[in-house]
C-alpha positions in Angstrom: 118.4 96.6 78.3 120.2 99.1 80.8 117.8 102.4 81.7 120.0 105.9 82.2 118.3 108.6 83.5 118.9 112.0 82.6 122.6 111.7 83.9 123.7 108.6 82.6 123.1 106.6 85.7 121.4 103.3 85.6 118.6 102.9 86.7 117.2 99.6 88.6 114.0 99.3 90.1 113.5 100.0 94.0 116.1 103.1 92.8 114.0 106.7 94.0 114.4 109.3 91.6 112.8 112.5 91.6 110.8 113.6 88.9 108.4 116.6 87.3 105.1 115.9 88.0 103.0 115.4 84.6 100.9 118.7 83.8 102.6 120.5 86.6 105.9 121.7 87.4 106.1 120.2 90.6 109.4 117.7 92.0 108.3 114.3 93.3 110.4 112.0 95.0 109.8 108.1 93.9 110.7 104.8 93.8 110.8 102.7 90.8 108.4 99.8 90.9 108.7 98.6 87.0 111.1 99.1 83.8 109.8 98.4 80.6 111.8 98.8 77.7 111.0 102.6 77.2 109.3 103.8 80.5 109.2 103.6 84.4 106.5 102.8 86.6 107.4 104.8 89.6 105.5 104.6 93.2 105.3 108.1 95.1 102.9 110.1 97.5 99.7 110.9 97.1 99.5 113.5 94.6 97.2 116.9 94.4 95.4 114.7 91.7 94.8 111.5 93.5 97.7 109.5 92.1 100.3 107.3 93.4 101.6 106.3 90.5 103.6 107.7 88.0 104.8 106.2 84.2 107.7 108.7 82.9 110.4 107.9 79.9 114.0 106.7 81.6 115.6 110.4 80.6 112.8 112.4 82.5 114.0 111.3 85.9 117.1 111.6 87.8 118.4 109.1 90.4 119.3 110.5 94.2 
């Protein structure tokens, strides 16, 4: 199984990626801590809603 993100780049975990937070339209900046087959467990900042983790589909993220 190789992950793309919304580029076409692989993905491999410890990878940071930025993202849209979910319910907001606010850029994050992560790290990927897990792959599973059709999502990504990705470890960030604190967020406004108390979170510091984040699950988002391979395509919804972009590798930096």
């Amino acid at each position: 199984m190789t992950a793309l993100d919304f580029l076409g780049k692989e993905l491999n975990v410890g990878d940071d990626v930025v993202f849209v937070q979910l319910s907001y339209r606010n850029l994050l900046k992560g790290t990927i801590k897990k792959i599973t087959p059709k999502t990504l467990i990705i470890s960030h900042e604190r967020t406004n809603v108390g979170g510091t983790e984040t699950k988002q589909f391979h395509d919804q993220v972009i590798k930096i």
